[in-house]
C-alpha positions as CSV (number, residue, x, y, z in Angstrom):
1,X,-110.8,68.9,138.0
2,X,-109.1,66.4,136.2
3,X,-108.7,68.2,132.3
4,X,-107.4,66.9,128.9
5,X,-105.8,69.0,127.0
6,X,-105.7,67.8,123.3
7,X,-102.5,69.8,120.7
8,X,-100.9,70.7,124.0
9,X,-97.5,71.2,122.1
10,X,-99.0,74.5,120.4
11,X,-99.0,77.9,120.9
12,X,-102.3,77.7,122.8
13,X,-102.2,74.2,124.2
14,X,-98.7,74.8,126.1
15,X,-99.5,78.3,127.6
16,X,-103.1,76.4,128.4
17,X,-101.4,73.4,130.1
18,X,-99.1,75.3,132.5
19,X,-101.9,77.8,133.6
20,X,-104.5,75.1,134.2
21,X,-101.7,73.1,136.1
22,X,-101.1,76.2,138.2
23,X,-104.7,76.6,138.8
24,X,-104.1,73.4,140.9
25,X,-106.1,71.1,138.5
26,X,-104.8,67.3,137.0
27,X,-103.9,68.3,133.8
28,X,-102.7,65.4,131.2
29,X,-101.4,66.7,128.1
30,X,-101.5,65.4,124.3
31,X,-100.1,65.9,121.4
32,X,-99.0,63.7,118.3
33,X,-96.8,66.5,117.2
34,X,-97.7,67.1,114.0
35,X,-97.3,70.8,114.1
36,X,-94.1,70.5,114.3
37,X,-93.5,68.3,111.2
38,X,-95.9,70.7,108.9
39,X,-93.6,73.2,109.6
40,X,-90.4,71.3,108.7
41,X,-92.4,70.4,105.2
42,X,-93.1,74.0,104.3
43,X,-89.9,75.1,105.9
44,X,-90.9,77.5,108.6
45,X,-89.7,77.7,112.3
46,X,-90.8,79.7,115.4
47,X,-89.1,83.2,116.3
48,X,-88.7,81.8,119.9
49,X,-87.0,78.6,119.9
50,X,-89.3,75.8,121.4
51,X,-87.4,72.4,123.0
52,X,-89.2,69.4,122.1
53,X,-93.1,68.9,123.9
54,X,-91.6,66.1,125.9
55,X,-88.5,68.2,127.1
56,X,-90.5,70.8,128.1
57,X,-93.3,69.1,130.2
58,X,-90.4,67.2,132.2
59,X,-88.7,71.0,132.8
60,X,-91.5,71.5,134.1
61,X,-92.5,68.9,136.2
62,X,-88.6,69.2,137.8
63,X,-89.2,73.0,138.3
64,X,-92.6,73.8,139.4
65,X,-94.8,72.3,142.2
66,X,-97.6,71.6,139.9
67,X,-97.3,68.1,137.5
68,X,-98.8,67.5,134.0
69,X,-98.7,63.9,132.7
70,X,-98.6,64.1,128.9
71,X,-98.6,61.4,126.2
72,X,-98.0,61.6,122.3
73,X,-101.2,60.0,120.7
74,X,-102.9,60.9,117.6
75,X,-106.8,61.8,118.5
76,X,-107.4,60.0,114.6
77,X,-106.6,56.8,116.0
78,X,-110.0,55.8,117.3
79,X,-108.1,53.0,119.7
80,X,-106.1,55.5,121.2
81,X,-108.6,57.9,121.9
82,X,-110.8,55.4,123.3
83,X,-108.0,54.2,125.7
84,X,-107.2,57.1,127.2
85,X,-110.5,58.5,128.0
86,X,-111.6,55.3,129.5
87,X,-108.3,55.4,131.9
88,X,-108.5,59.2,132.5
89,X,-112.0,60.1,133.0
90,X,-111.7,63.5,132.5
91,X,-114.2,66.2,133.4
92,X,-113.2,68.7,130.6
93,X,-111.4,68.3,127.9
94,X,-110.4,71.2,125.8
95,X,-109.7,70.6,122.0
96,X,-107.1,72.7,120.1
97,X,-105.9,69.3,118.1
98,X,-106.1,70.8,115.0
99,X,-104.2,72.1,111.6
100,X,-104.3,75.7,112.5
101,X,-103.6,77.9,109.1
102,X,-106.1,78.9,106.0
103,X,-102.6,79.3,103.5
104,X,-101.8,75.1,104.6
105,X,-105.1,74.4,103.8
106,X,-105.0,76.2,100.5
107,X,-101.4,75.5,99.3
108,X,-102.0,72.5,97.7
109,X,-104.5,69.3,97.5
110,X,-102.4,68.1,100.3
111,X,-102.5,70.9,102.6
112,X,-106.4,71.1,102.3
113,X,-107.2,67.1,102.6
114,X,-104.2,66.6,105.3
115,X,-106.6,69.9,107.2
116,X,-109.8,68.4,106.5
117,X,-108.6,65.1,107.9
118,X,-106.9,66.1,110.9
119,X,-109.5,68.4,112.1
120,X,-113.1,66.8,110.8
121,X,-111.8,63.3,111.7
122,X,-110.3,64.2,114.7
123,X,-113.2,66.0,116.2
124,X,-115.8,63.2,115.2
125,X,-113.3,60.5,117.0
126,X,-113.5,62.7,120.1
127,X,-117.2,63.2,120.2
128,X,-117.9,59.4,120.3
129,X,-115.0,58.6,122.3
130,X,-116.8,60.7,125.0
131,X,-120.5,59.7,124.4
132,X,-119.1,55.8,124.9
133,X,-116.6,56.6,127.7
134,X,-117.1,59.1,129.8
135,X,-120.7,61.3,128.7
136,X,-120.6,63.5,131.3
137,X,-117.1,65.0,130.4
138,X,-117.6,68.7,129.5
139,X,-115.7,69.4,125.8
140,X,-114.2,73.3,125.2
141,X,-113.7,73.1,121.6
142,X,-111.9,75.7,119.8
143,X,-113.6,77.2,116.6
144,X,-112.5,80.3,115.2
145,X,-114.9,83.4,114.2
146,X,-113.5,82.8,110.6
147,X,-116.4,80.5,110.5
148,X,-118.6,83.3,110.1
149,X,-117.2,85.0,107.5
150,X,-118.4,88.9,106.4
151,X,-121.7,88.7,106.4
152,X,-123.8,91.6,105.5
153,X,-125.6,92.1,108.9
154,X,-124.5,91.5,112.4
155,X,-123.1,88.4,113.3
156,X,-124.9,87.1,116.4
157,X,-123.6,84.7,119.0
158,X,-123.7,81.1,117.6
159,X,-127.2,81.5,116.3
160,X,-129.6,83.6,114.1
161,X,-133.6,83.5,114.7
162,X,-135.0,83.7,111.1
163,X,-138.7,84.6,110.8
164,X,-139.5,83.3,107.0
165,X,-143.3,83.5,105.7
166,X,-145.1,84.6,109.0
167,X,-143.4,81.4,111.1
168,X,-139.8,81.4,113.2
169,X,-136.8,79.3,113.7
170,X,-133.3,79.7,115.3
171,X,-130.4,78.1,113.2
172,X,-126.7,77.9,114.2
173,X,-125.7,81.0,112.4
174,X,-125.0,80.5,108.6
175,X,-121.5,79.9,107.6
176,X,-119.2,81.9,105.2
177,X,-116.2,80.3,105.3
178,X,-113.2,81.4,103.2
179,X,-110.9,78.9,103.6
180,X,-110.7,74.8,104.0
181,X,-109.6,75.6,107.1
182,X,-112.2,77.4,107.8
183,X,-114.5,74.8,106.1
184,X,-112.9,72.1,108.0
185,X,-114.0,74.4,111.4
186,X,-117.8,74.9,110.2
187,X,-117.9,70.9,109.5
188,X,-116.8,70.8,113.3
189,X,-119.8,73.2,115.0
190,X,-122.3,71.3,112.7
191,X,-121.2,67.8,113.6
192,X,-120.8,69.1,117.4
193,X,-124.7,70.7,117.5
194,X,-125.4,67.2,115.9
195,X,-124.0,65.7,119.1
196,X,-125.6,67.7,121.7
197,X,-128.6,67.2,119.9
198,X,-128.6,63.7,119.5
199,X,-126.9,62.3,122.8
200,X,-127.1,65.0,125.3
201,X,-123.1,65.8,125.5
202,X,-122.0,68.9,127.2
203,X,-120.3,70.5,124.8
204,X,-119.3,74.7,124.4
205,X,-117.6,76.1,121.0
206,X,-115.7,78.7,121.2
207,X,-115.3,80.7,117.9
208,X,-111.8,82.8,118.6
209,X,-110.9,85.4,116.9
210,X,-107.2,86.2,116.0
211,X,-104.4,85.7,118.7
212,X,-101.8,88.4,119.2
213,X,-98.8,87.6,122.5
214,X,-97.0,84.9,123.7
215,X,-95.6,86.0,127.5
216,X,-98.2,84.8,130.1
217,X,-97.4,85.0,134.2
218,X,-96.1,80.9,133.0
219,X,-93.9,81.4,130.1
220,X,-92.2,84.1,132.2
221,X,-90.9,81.6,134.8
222,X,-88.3,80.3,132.5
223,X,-86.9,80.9,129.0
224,X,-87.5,77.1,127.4
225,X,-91.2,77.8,128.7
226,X,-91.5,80.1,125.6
227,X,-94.6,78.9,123.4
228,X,-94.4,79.0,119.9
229,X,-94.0,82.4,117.6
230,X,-94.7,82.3,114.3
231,X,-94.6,85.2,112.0
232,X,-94.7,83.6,108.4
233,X,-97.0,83.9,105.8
234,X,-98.3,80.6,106.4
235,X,-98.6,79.9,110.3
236,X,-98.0,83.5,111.5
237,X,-100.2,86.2,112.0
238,X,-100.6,89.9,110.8
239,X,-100.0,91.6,113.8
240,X,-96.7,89.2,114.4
241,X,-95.7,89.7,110.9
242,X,-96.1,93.0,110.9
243,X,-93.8,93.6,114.7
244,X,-91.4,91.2,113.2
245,X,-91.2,93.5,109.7
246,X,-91.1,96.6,111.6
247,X,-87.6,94.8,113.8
248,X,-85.9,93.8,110.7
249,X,-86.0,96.9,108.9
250,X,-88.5,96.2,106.0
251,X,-92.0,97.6,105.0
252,X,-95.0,96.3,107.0
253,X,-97.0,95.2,104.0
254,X,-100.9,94.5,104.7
255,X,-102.8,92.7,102.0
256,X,-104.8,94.8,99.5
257,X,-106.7,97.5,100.8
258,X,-105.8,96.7,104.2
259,X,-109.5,97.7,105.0
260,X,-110.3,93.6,106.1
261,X,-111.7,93.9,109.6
262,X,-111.3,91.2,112.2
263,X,-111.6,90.1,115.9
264,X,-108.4,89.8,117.8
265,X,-107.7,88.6,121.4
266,X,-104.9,88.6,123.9
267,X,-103.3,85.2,124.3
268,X,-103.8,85.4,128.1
269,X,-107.6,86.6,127.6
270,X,-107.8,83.3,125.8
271,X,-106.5,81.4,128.9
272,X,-109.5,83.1,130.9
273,X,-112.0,82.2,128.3
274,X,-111.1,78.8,128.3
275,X,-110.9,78.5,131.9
276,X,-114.1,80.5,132.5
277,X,-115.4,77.9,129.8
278,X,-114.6,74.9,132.1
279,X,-115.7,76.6,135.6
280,X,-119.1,77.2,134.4
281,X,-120.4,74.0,132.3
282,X,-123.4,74.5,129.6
283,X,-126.5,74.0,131.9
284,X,-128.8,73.5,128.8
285,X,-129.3,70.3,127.6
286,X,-129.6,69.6,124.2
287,X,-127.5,72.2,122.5
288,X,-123.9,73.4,121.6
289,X,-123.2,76.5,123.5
290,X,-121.5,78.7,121.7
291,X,-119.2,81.8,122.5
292,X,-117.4,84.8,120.3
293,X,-114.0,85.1,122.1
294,X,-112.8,87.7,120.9
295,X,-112.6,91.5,122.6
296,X,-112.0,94.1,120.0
297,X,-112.0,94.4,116.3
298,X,-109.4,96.2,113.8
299,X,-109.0,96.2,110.4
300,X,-105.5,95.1,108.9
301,X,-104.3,98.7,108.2
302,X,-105.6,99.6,112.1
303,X,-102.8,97.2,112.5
304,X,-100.5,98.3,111.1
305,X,-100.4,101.7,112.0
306,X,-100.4,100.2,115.7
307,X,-97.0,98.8,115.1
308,X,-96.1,101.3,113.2
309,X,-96.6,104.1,115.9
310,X,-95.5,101.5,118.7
311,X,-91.9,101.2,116.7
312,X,-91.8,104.9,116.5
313,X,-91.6,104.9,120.3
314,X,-89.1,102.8,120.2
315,X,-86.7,104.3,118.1
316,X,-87.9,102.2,114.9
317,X,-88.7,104.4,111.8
318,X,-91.0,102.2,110.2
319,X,-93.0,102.0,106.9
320,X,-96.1,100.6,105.1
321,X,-96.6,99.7,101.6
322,X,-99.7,97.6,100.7
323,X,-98.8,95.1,98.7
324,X,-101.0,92.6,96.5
325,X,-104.0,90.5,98.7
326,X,-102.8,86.5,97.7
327,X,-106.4,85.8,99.1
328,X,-110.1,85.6,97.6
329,X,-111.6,87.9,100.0
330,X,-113.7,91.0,100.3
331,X,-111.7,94.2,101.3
332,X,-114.9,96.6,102.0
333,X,-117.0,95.0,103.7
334,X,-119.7,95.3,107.1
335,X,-118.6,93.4,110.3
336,X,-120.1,93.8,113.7
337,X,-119.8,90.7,115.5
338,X,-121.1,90.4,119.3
339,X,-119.6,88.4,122.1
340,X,-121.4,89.0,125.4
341,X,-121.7,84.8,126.3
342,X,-117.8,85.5,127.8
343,X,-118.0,89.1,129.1
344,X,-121.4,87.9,131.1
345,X,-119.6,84.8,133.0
346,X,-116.7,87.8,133.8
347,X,-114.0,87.9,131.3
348,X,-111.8,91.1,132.0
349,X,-110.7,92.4,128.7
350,X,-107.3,92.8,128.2
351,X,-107.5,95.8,125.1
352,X,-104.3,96.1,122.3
353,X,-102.3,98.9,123.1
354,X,-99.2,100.3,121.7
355,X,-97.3,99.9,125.0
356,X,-98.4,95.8,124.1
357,X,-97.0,96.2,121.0
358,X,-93.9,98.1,122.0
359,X,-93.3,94.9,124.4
360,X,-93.6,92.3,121.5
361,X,-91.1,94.7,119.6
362,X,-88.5,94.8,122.2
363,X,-89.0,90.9,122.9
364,X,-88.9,90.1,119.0
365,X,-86.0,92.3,119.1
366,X,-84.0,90.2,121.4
367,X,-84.0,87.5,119.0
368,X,-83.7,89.7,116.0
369,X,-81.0,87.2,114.7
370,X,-83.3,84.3,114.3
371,X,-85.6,86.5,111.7
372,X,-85.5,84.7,108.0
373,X,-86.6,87.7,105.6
374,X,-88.1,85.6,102.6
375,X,-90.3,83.4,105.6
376,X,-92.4,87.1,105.6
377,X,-93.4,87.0,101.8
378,X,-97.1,85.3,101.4
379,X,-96.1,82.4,99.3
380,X,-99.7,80.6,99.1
381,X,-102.3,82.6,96.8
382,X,-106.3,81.7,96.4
């Protein structure tokens, strides 16, 4: 198959590129690099250290027997975007081309229209660019289960049947956003179930859940194949926070209670998803297919205690202290999310274990000199 892949330069988008390239498929990866300038402006860098997109894709295309064409381009510009899809004709294009943190988006004015632009703009340049150029192309959008929120009852699969004074209707599932970001996602599903509706596009959502890893079978075939690792309070995650606090000697500090639940997801699951995605277009017209890829849940203190035993096992006496949540969000609350769509076309789960984490310490550990203590305190509060 011939398959776009749009923020190739990111910590899903490389790992995504090489795999689908190994797979045997024409891959042709874009990015306008972006990423990589947000993080200068807020002053943040990668554990790992990542040569530049274009570096990397001709390492690879020296080294491996697969190729992948890439090009920087901006998916905004409307020109651009047109261009290349008319000169590719892709079958499937998968869309991670977006600003990927809730603290950007709520730093500053800046942070939250620069988010809003990027992603909303981005996503509605895309969806015409393929309804003019090439309609039959299959899109595998990236969402995020953040769209959801914590709602009080179960969150279904992409849609909720409501039965309201004796008659019935299914709605995409309600949104709870708690973050621009997040916002900026939900504007994305509704303008993409707008699309299918309207013109018939194949088009499948897939709401992840939170991303923990970085080694795949590709990364491991050479060190400047590394994708990105970022543990700050900004682009990082908890779980990577909280390996990289445990390595440099200081308290893994969850937010508040520590009693927020979440989905999480290995990074190489989210290879499978996305490739199960492509191998098995939506076959019903008229609607946005949507998927919960995620495959378990924790709460942030479940977390932490992971790392905290995994570091024990390592020779790591490690500590928690709780400190102050910097975010507007509930702390008790019900979640119960379900996310059969994935499991039915044969996704293999690959479950968080503390011989996982005890990997990520000892490779975190190996570039223990690279850690920057004050990138670990949350610096963006809402």
């Amino acid at each position: 198959m011939k398959i776009l892949i749009l923020g190739g330069d990111g910590y899903l988008g490389w790992p995504t590129s090489m795999y689908l390239a190994k797979q045997g498929h024409d891959v042709t990866s874009i990015d306008n690099l972006s990423k990589r300038e947000w993080e200068k402006e807020i002053g943040v860098t990668s554990l790992f250290h990542n040569i530049p997109f274009e570096d990397r894709v001709d390492l690879w295309n020296k080294n491996e027997n697969t190729h992948i064409d890439s090009e920087i381009m901006d998916i905004t510009d409307t020109i651009s975007l047109y261009s290349l899809l008319r000169r590719i004709q892709p079958d499937a294009i998968v869309h991670y081309a977006e600003q990927p943190s809730a603290p950007f988006s709520m730093a500053d004015v800046h942070g939250a229209v620069t988010t809003q632009t990027n992603n909303v703009i981005g996503t509605l340049n895309l969806t015409w660019a393929v309804k003019d150029c090439c309609p039959d192309a299959h899109i595998v959008k990236l969402g995020t289960m953040g769209e959801y929120g914590t709602p009080n009852i179960d969150i279904e699969e992409g849609y909720l049947t409501v039965t309201h004074n004796e008659r019935e209707h299914t709605f995409l599932y309600p949104k709870t956003a708690g973050s621009f970001y997040h916002l900026s996602k939900v504007h994305d599903s509704n303008n993409l179930d707008f699309a299918c509706r309207m013109w018939d596009l194949k088009i499948t959502d897939l709401n992840q859940g939170v991303v923990y890893g970085t080694e795949t079978r590709e990364t491991k075939l050479h060190k400047d194949y590394a994708t990105n690792f970022h543990y700050d309070s900004v682009f990082g995650t908890a779980l990577n926070r909280f390996c990289v606090q445990a390595i440099a000697g200081k308290p893994i500090t969850p937010y508040g209670k520590g009693t927020q639940k979440r989905a999480f997801l290995n990074i190489q699951d989210t290879l499978a998803c996305v490739e199960l995605a492509i191998l098995n277009p939506p076959t019903e017209k008229n609607k946005l297919r949507v998927f919960n890829q995620f495959t378990e849940t924790f709460t942030v203190n479940e977390l932490a205690s992971l790392v905290k035993n995994a570091a024990k096992e390592t020779g790591i006496n490690a500590t928690i202290d709780n400190i102050e949540n910097p975010r507007k969000e509930l702390e008790e609350h019900y979640f119960n999310p379900k996310n059969s769509g994935l499991i039915n076309l044969g996704l293999a789960p690959r479950l968080l274990s503390e011989t996982l984490v005890e990997d990520m310490l000892v490779g975190i550990n190996n570039h223990k000199a690279r850690i920057d203590n004050d990138m670990l305190s949350p610096k963006v509060k809402w």
